[in-house]
C-alpha positions in Angstrom: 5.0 1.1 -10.1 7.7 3.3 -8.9 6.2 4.5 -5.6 8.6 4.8 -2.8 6.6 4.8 -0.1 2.5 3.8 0.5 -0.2 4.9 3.1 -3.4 3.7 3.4 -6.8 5.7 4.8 -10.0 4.5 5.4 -13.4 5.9 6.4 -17.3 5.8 6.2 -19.6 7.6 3.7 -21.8 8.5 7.0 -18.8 10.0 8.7 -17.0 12.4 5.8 -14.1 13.8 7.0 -13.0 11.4 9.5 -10.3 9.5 7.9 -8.1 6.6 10.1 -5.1 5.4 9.0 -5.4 1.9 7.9 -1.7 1.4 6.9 1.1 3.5 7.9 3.5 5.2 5.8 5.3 1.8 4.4 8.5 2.0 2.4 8.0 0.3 -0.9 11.7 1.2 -2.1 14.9 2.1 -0.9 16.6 5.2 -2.0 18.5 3.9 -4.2 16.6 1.9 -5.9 14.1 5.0 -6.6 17.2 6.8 -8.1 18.9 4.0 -10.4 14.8 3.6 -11.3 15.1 0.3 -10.5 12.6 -2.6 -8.7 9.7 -0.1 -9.9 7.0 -3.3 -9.7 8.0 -5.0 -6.9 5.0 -6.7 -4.8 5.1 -6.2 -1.0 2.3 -8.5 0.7 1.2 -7.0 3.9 -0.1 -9.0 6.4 -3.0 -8.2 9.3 -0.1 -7.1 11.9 1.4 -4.5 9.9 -1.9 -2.5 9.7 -3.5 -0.3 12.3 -5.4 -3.2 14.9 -8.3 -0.7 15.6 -8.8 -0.1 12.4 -8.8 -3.7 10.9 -11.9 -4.6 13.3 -13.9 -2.3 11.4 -15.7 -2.0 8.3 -15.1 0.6 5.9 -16.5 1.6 2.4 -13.8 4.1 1.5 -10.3 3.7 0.5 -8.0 6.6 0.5 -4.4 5.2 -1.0 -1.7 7.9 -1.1 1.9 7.5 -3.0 4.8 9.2 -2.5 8.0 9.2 -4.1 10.9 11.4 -2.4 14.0 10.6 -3.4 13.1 10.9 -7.5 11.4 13.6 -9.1 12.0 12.9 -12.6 9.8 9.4 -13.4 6.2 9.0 -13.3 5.2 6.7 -10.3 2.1 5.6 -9.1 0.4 1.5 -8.2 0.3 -1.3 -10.6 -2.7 -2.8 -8.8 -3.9 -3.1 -5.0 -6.3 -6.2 -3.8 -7.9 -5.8 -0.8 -9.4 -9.5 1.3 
């Protein structure tokens, strides 16, 4: 819902501050689009090659999503939803 870009971090609750990126940064929209406010709910389906390999042979039980939105400072952005399988 308006985010430009998307990140994903995961981690254990035995191991606190040692977060792994899960997913990369990932663009979510174009410049353009983020300034013409435009495609705000898009849905991007990510598959099990665009995330980090070591990191999708492990289990985690915490989810650190972070949203950024560079190119327009004047709309409130944020996710719609997220499902995790």
């Amino acid at each position: 819902d308006g985010s430009a870009f998307i990140e994903i971090f995961v981690s254990r609750s035995d191991r606190s501050d040692q977060w792994q990126i899960l997913l990369p940064m990932t663009l979510l929209m174009t410049p353009s689009e983020s300034r013409s406010n435009t495609n705000r709910n898009q849905v991007k389906l990510l598959k099990s090659s665009d995330l980090n390999p070591e990191c999708s042979k492990e289990k985690w039980n915490r989810v650190k999503i972070v949203c950024e939105q560079k190119f327009d400072r004047t709309h409130p952005f944020g996710l719609c939803f997220i499902k995790f399988y």
